[in-house]
Backbone bond lengths (Angstrom), bond angles and torsions (degrees), N, CA, C in turn:
res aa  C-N    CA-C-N  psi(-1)  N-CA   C-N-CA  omega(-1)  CA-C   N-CA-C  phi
1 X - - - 1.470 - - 1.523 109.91 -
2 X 1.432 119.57 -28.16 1.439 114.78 -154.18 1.926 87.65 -86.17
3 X 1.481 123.29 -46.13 0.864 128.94 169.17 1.605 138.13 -36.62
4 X 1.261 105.12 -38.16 1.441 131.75 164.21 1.666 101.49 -69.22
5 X 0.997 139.31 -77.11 1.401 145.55 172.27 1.352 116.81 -27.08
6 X 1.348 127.86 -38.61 1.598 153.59 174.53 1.397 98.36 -65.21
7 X 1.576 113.59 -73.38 1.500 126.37 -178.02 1.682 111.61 -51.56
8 X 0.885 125.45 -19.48 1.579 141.10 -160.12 1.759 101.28 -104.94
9 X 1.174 93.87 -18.49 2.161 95.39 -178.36 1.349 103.82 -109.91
10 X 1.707 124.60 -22.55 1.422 123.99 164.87 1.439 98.15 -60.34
11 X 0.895 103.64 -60.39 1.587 103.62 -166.86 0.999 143.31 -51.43
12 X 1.555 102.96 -25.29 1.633 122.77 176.45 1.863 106.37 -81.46
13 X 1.464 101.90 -29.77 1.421 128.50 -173.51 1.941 102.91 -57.98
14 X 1.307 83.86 -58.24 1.760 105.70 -179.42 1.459 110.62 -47.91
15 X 1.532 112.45 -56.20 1.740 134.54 -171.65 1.447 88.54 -50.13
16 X 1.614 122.42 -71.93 1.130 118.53 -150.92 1.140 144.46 -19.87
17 X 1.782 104.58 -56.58 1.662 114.76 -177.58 1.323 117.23 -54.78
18 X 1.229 112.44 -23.73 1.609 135.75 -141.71 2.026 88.15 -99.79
19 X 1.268 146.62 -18.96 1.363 152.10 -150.66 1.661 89.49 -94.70
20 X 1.211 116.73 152.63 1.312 131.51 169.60 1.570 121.50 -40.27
21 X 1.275 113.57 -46.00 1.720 118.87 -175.94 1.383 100.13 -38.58
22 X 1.303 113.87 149.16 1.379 142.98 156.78 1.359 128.68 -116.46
23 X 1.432 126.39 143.31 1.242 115.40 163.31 1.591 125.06 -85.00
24 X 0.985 99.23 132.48 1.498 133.20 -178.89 1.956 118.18 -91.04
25 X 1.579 99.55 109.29 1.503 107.46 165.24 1.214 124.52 -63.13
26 X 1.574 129.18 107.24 1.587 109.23 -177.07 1.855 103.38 -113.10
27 X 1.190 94.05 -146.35 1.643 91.82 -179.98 1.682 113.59 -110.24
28 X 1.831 87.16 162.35 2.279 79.05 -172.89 1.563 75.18 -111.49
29 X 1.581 93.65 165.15 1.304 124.35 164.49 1.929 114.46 -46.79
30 X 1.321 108.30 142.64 1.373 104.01 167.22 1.936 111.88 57.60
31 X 1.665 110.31 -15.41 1.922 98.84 -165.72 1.898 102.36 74.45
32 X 1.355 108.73 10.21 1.655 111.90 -174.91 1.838 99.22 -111.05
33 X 1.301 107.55 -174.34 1.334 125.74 -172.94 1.318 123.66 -99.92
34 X 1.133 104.69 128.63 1.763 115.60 -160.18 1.482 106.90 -86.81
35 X 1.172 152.05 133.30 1.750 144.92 -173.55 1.626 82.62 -129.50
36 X 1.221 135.37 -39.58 1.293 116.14 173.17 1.386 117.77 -141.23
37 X 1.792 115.35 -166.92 1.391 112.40 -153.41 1.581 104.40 -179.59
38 X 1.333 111.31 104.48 1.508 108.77 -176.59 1.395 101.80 -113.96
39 X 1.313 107.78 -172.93 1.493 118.67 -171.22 2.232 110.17 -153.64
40 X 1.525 93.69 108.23 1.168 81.21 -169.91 1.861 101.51 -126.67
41 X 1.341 116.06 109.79 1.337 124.53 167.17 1.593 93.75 77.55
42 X 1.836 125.39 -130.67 1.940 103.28 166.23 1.737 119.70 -97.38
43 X 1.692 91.59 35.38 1.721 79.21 -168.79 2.019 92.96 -110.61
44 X 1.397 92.80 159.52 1.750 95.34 166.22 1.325 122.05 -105.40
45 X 0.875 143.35 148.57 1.832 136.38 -175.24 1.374 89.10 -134.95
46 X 1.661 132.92 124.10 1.268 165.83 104.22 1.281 127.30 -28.23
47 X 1.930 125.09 110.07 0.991 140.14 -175.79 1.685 105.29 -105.92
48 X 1.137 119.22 115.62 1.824 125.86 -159.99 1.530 87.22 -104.60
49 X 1.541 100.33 166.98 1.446 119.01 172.02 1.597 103.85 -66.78
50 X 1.699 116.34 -65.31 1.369 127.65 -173.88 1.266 139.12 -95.44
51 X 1.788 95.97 -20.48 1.578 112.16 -163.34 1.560 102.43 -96.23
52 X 1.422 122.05 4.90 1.584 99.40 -157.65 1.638 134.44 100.06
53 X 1.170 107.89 -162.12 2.262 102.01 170.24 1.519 85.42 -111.59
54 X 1.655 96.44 159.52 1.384 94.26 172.18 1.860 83.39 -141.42
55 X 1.883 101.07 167.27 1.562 104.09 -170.51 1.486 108.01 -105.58
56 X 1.140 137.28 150.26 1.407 109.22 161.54 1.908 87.45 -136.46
57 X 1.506 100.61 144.08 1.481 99.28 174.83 1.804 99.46 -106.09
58 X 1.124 127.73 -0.89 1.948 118.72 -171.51 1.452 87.56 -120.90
59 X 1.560 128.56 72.50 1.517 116.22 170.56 1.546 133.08 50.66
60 X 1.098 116.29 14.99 1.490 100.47 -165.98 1.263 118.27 126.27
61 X 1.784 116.95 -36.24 1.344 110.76 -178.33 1.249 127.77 -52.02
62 X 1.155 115.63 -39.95 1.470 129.06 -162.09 1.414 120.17 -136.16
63 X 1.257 143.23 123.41 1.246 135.16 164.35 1.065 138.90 -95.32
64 X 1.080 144.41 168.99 1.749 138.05 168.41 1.405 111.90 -159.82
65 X 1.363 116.26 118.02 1.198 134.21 -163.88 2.098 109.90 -73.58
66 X 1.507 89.21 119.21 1.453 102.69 -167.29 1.881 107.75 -104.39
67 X 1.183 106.85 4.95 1.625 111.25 -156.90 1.535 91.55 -92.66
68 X 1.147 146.12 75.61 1.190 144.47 178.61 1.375 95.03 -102.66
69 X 1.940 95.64 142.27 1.472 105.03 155.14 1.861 114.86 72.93
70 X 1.896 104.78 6.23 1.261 121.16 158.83 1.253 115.60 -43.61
71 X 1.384 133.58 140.51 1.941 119.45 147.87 1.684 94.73 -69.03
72 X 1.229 136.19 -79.92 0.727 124.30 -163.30 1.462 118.09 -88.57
73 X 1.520 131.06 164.43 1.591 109.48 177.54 1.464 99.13 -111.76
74 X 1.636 120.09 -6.02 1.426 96.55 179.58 1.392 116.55 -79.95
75 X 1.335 130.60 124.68 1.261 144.40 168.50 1.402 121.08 -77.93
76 X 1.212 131.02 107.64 1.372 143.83 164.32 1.733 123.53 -75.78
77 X 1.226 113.17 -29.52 2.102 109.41 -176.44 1.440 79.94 -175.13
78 X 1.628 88.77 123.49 1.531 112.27 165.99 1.648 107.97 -104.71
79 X 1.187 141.33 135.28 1.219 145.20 -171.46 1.447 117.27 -139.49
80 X 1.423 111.26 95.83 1.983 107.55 173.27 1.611 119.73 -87.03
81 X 1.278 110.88 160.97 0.986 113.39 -138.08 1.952 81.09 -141.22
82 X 1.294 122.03 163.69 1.599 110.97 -169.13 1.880 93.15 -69.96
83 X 0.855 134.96 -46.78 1.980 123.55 168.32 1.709 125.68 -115.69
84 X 1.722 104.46 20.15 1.584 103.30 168.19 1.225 106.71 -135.88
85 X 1.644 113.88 158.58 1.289 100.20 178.17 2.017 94.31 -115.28
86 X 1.400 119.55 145.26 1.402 102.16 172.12 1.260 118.24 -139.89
87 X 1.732 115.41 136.63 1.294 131.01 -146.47 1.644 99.71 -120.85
88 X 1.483 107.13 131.30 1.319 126.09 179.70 1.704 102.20 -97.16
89 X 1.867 120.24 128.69 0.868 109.81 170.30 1.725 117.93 -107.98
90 X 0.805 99.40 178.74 1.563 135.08 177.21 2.010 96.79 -41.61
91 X 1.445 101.20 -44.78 1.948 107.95 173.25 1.421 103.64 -109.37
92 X 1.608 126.51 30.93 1.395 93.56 119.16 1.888 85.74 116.10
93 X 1.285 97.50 -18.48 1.949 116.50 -150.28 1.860 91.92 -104.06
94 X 1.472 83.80 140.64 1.582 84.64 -173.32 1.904 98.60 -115.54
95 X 1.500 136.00 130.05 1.120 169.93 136.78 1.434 111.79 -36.07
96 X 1.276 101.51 127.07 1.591 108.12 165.18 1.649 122.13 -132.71
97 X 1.190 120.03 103.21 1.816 103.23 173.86 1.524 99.02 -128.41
98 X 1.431 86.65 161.10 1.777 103.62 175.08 1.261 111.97 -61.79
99 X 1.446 107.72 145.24 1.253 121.91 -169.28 1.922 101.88 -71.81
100 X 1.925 92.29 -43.96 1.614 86.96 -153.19 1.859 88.62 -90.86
101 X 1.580 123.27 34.10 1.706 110.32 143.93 1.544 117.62 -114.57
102 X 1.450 105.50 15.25 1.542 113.24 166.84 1.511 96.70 -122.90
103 X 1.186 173.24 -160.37 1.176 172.67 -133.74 2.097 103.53 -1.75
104 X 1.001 109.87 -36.79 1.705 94.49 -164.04 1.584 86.91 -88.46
105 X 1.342 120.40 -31.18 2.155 123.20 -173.94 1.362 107.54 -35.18
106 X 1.919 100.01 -29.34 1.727 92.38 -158.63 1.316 102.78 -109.13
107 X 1.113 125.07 154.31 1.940 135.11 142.01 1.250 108.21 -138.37
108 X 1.583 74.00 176.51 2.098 83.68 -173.63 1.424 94.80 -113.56
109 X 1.595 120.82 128.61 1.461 125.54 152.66 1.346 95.50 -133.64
110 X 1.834 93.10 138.83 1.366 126.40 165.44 1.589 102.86 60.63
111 X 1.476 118.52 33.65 1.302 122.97 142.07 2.193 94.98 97.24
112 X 1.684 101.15 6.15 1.618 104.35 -178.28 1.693 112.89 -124.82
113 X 1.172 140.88 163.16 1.555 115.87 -148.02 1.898 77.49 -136.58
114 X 1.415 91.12 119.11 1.562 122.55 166.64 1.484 125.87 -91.64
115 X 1.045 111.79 112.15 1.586 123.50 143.90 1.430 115.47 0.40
116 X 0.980 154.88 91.66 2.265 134.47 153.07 1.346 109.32 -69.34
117 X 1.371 125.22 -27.48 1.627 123.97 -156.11 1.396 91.62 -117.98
118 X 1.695 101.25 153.94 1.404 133.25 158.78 1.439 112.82 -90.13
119 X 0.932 141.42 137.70 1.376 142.54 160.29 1.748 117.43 -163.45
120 X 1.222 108.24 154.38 1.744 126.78 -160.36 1.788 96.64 -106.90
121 X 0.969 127.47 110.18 1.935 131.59 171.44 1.716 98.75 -62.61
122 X 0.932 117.85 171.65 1.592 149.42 148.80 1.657 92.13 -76.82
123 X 1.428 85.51 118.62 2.019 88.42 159.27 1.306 107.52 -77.12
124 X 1.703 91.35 146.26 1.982 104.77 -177.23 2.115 89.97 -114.79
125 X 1.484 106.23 134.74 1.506 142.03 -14.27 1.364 105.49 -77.51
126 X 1.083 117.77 138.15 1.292 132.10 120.29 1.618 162.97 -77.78
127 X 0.986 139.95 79.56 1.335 119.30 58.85 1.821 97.82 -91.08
128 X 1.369 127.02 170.92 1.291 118.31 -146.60 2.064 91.49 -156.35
129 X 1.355 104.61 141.10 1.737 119.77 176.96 1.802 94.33 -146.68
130 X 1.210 100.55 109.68 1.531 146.86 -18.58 1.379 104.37 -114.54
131 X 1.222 142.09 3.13 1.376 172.86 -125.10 1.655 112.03 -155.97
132 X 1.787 105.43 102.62 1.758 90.06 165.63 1.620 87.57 -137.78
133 X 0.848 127.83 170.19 1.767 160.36 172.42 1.710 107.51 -85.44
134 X 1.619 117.84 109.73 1.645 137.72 177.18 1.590 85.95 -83.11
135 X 1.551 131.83 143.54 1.542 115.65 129.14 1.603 102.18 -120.46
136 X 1.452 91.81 176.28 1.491 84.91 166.90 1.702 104.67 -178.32
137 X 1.162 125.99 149.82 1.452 131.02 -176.56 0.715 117.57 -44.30
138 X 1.765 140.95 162.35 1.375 121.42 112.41 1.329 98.34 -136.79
139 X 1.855 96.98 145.87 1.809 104.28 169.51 1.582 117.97 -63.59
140 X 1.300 111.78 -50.87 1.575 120.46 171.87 1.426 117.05 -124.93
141 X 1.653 111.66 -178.10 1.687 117.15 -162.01 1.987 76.21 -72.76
142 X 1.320 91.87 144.46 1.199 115.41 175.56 1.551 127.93 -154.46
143 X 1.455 128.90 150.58 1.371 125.68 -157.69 1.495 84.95 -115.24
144 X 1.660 87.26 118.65 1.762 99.20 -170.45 1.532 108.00 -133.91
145 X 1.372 107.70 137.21 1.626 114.96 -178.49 1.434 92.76 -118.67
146 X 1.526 112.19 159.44 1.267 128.56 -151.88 1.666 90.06 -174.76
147 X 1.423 107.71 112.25 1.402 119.71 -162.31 1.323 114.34 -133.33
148 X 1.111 150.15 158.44 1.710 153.50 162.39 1.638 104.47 -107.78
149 X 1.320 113.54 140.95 1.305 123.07 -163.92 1.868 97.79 -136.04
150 X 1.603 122.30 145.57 1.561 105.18 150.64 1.008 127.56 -80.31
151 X 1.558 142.83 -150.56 1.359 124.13 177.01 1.737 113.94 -99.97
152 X 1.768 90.26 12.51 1.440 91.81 179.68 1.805 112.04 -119.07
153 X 1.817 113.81 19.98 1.117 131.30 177.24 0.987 105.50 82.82
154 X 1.247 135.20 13.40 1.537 109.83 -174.67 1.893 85.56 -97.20
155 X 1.925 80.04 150.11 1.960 87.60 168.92 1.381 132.71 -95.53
156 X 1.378 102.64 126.51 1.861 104.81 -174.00 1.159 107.86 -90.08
157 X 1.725 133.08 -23.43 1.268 121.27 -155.59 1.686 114.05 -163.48
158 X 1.062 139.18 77.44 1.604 142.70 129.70 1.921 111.26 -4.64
159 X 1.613 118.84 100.35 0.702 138.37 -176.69 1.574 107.69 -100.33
160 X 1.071 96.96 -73.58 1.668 111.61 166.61 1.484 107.68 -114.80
161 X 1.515 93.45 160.49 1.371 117.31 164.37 1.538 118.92 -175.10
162 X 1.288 112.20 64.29 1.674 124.48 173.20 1.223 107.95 176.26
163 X 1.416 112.40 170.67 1.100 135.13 -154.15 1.898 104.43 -66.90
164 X 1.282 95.99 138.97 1.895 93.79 -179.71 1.250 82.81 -129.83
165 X 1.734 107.89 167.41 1.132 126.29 -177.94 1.450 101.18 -105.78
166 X 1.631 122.06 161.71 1.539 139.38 -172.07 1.701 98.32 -64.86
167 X 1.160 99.24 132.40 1.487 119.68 -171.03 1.799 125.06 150.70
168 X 1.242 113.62 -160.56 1.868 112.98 161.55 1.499 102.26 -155.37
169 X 1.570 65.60 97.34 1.432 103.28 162.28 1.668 129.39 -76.92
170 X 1.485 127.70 137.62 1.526 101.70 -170.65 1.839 100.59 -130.55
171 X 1.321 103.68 150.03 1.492 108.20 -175.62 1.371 108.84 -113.48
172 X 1.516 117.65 154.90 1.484 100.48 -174.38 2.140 88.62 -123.02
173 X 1.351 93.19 148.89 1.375 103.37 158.42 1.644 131.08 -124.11
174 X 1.125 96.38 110.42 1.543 115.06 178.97 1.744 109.29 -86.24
175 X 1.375 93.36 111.57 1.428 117.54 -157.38 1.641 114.96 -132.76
176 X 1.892 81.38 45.15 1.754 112.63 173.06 1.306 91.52 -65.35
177 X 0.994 140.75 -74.44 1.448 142.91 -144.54 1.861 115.25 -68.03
178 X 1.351 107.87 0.73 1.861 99.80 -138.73 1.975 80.62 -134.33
179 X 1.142 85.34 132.30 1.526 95.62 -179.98 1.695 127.75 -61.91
180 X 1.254 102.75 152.74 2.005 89.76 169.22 1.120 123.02 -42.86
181 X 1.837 114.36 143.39 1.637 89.66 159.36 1.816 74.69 162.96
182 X 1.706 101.31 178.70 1.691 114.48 154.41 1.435 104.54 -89.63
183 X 1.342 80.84 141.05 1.423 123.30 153.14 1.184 154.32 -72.28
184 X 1.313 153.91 157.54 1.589 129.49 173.78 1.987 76.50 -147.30
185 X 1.667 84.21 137.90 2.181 95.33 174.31 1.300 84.41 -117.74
186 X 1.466 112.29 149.56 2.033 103.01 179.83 1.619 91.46 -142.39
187 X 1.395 127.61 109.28 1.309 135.94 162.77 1.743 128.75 -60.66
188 X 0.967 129.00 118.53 1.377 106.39 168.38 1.775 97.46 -130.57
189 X 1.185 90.88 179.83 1.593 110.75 -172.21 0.875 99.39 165.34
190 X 1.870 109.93 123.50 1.643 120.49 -173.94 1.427 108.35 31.05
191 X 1.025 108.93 -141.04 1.858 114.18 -169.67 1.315 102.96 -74.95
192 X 1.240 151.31 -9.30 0.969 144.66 -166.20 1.199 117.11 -93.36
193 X 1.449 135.54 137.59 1.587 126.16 -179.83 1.282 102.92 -171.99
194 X 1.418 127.48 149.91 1.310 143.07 -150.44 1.533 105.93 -172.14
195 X 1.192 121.80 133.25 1.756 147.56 175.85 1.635 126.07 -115.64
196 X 1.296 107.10 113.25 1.860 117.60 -161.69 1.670 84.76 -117.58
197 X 1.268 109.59 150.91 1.487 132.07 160.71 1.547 96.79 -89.73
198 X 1.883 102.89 156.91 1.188 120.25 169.18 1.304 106.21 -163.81
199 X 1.280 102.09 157.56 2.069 107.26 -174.75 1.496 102.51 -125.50
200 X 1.511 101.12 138.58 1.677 103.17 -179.56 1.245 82.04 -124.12
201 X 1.888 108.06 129.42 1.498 114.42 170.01 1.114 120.71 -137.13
202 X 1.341 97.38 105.39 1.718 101.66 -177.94 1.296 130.09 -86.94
203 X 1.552 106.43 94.91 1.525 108.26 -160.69 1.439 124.06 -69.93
204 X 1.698 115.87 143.62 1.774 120.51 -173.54 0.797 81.21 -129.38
205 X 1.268 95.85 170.97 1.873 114.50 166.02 1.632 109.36 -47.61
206 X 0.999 122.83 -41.71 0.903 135.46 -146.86 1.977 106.36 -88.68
207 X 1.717 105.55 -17.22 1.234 110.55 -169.05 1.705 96.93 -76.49
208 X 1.734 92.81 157.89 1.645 115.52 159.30 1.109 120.87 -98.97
209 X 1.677 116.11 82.52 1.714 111.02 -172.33 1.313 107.65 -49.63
210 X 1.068 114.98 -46.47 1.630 113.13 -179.43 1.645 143.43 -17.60
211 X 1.914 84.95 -34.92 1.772 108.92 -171.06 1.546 88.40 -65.69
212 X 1.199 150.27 -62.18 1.416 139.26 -145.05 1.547 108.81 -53.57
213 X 1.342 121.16 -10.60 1.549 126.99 166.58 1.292 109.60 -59.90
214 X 1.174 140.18 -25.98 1.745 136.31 173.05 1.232 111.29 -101.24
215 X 1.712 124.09 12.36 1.761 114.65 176.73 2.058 93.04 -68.21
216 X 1.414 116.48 -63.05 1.887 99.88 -139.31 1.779 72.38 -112.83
């Protein structure tokens, strides 16, 4: 019996090449280079050299970049898991996010792949002299402020203030002028609003790189 069962999986093995399917050219993420490629339920998730993972829910047609809030964006082995997906970078550091806040973010209307969720990134670098990169979602065009706060509310810095269109979009703050210390970035858009810490450290001789271990 076990023999028959063996002979019966060559065989199906053999048929295969020989069946109608074809391979099919579709599209890569970004027009950039793919190092990996998972497969979760009917969606694909894309691990790029530079750009990050990207999602596509229609095979290939379309992408939308899900890798937010990476240190690095080159992706080496993407690996899902039954509710995580986890991404090896480029330094070595392995990533974990939920599957169902990258797979449910997207749909397709009218043949173009939308956003559902709001959400605020971790600015990359962190801790950061004097320059780091905000991103952050949006499901639709939305009138969004994006502000710098100290840790005692007062405001140092107006990032945004108008309407952006649905996407993730990222702002940078150059924070030549503004002394060491934490931070608070506070997003809003429509009802939605969310507050991340950040450390600007402007190192002297005299600094303790060390302190940025008690910012998050």
């Amino acid at each position: 019996m076990r023999t028959q069962s063996i002979c019966l999986a060559v065989a199906i093995v053999v048929i295969c090449p020989f069946a109608s399917a074809q391979w099919v050219n579709t599209t890569v993420p970004y027009q950039g280079s793919v190092y990996a490629i998972a497969v979760s339920g009917t969606n694909l998730i894309a691990g790029t050299l530079d750009k990050g993972v990207f999602l596509s829910t229609n095979d290939g047609v379309r992408w939308t970049s899900v890798g937010l809030a990476l240190t690095y964006n080159g992706v080496s082995s993407l690996v899902p898991s039954a509710s995580n997906l986890f991404a090896v970078t480029s330094d070595d550091t392995v990533w974990r996010r939920p599957l169902s806040d990258m797979i449910t973010s997207v749909h397709e209307v009218s043949g173009i792949e939308v956003l559902k969720t709001l959400s605020l990134a971790q600015n990359y670098p962190n801790p950061f002299n004097p320059t780091t990169t905000i991103s952050f979602t949006l499901s639709s065009k939305s009138f969004v402020s994006l502000k710098e706060f100290d840790l005692l509310g007062r405001e140092v810095a107006t990032l945004v203030n108008e309407p952006k269109p649905a996407g993730t979009p990222a702002q940078e703050w150059n924070a030549v002028n503004v002394s060491s210390g934490i931070y608070l970035y506070r997003l809003q858009a429509g009802t939605f609003a969310e507050t991340k810490k950040l450390l600007l450290l402007k190192v002297t001789r005299n600094s303790f790189v060390g302190a940025h271990h008690d910012v998050l």
